[in-house]
N, C-alpha and C positions, 0 to 999 in steps of 0.2 A: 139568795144573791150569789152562792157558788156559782163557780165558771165551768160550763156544760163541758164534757170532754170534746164534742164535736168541735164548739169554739175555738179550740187551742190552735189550728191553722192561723187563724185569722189574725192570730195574736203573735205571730211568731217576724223577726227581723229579719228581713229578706239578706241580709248578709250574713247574719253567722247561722240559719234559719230555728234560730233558739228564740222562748219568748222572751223580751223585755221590755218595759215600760213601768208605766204611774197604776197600778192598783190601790181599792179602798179593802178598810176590812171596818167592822162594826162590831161595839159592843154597848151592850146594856148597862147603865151604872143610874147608881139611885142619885140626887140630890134633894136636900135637906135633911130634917131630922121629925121626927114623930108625925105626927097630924099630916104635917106640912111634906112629907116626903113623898118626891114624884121619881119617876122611873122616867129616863131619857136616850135616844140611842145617840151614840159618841162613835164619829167616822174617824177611823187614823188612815191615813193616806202613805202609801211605801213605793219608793222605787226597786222593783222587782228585774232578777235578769237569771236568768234559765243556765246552769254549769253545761259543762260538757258529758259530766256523770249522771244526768235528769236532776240535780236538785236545784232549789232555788234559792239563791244569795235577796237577801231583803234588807233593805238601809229604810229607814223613817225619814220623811220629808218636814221637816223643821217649819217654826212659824212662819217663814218668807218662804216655803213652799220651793226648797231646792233639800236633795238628801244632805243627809248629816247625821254624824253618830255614829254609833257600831255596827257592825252590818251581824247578820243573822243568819244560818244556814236553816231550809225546814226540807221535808219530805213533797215530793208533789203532791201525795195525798194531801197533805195537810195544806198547799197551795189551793188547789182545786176545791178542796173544803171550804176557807175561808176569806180565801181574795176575788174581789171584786174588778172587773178590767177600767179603765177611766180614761181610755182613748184622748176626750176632749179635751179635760183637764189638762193631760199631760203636752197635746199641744197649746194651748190657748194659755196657758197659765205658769208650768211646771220647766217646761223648756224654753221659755224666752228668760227667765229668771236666771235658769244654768246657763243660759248664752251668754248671758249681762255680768254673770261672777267672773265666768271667764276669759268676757273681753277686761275686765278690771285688774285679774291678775294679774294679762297680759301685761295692760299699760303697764304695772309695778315692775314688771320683769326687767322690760326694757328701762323704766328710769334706774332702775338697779344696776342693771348692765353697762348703763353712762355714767354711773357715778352721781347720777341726779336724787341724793339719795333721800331728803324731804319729798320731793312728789311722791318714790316710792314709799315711802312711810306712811302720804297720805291713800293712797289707792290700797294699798293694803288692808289699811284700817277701813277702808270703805268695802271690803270685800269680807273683812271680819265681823262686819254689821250683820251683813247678811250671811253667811254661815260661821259662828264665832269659831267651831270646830275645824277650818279648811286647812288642811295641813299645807300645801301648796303656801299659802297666805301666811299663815303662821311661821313657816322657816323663811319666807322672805323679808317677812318684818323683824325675824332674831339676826337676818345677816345682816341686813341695814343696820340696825342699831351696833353689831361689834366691826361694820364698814365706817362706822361712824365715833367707834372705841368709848359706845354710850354704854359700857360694861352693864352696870347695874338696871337697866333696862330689858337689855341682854337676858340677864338671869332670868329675869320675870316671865321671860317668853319660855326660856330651857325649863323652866317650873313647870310651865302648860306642856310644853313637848313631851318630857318624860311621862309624864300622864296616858298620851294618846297611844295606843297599841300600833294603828293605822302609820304615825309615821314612821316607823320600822320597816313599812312593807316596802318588798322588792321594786313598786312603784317609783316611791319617792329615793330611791338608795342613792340618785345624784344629791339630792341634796341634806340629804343627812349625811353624807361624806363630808359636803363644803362647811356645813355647820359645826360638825366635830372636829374639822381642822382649823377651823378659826376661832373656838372655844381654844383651841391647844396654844395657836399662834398669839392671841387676846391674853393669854399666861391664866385662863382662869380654868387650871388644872385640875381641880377637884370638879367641879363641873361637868370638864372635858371627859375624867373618867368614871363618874356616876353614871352618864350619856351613855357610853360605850358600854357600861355593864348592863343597864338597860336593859341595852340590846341584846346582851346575852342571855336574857331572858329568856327572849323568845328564838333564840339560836345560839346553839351551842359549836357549831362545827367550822365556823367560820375564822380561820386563822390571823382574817386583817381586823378584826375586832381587838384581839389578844395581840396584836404588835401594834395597833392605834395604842391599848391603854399603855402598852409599855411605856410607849413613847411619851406619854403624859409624864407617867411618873418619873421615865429617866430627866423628861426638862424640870421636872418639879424639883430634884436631887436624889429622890428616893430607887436610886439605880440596883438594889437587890432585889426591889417590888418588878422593878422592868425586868429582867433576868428573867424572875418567875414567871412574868405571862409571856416572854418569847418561846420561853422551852415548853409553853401550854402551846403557843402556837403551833411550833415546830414539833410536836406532838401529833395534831390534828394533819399536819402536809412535812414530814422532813424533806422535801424538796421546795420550802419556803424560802427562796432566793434573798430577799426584802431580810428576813428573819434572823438567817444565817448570817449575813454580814452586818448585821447591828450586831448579835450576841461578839462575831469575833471582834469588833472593833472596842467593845464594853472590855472584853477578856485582854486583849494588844494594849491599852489603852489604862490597864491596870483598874481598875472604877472599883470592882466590888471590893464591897468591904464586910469584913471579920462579923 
């Protein structure tokens, strides 16, 4: 069922002329036990898209048949080995689905954006049905709920957020910015700088990380914790503008304490 290498034209998107689409792969798995145990093949279905360096990024398409989850990095060999191409599927089935999340998000954005902020709670939730994972959906229903100062709500979503690797990425950075500042502005500080530490997880060099948490902690009171992560900041950029003038205004201002 490997993809012949001749095929790989065929397969490729005439815009970026890299492959992408709906591939299947297959695997053999037994069901029952003793006597009774049969051998079945088991398709999993992946939305596949071709890097710039030949290799291939792979996300698994979820029960409602839109991707979702963690994405995968493999070798084209190992593409060419084991994925199957599913043309059909992916228009007839795969992509009117992903049209339909994201006309839904859309709607949410916009009642967000009026203040209309139960519709967007409901469209969101309807768009969390079908991929519970969507980061998009997921930070729009955390900012609803602290637009709406339904804090402890709020949390339950930042609980699923820190969780997801994906909302970090350079993608979503608008709104995990509006999210972290309204965690901070909502006063639910701790929160605000778990969020940010996060992030430091999977980045370390990034100076507005390290003066967001300051900033936590200086509103929280804890102004020799904020100290420390500006001079981290201002560490990574001494020419952090933002930085500088927070430290001297903490220092003008007398704050720290013994």
């Amino acid at each position: 069922m490997a993809i012949e290498k001749e095929s790989l034209e065929k397969l490729k998107d005439k815009e970026t002329n890299r492959i992408k689409g709906v591939f299947s792969t297959q695997s053999l798995i037994k069901i029952g036990t003793g006597t009774t145990t049969k051998k079945t093949v088991q398709k999993t279905y992946w939305m596949v898209e071709e890097l710039e360096d030949g290799q291939f990024q792979i996300q698994p398409l979820n029960k409602n048949y839109v991707p979702s989850g963690p994405k995968k990095i493999i070798s084209k060999e190992e593409f060419l080995e084991k994925f199957y191409p599913e043309p059909e599927f992916y228009i007839n089935t795969v992509y009117p689905r992903m049209r339909e999340l994201q006309k839904t998000i859309a709607r949410a954005d916009r009642h967000r954006m009026r203040g209309e902020t139960y519709s967007a709670e409901y469209e969101y939730k309807n768009a969390l049905k079908i991929d519970e994972e969507n980061i998009r959906a997921t930070f729009g229903l955390g900012l609803t709920y602290l637009d709406r100062g339904e804090n402890d709500k709020a949390k339950d979503v930042f609980e699923r957020l820190v969780k997801l690797d994906a909302a970090f990425e350079e993608e979503h950075k608008h709104l995990f910015n509006e999210f972290g500042i309204k965690l901070r502005k909502n006063k639910l500080y701790d929160e605000c700088i778990q969020y940010y530490k996060r992030a430091l997880e999977l980045t370390q060099d990034d100076e507005h990380l390290y003066h967001n948490i300051a900033r936590a902690y200086f509103e929280k009171g804890e102004v020799n914790k904020a100290v420390e992560y500006l001079k981290k900041a201002l560490e990574i950029n001494p020419n952090f503008e933002e930085g500088k003038k927070f430290l001297e205004y903490i220092k003008k201002k007398g704050l720290l304490k013994n």
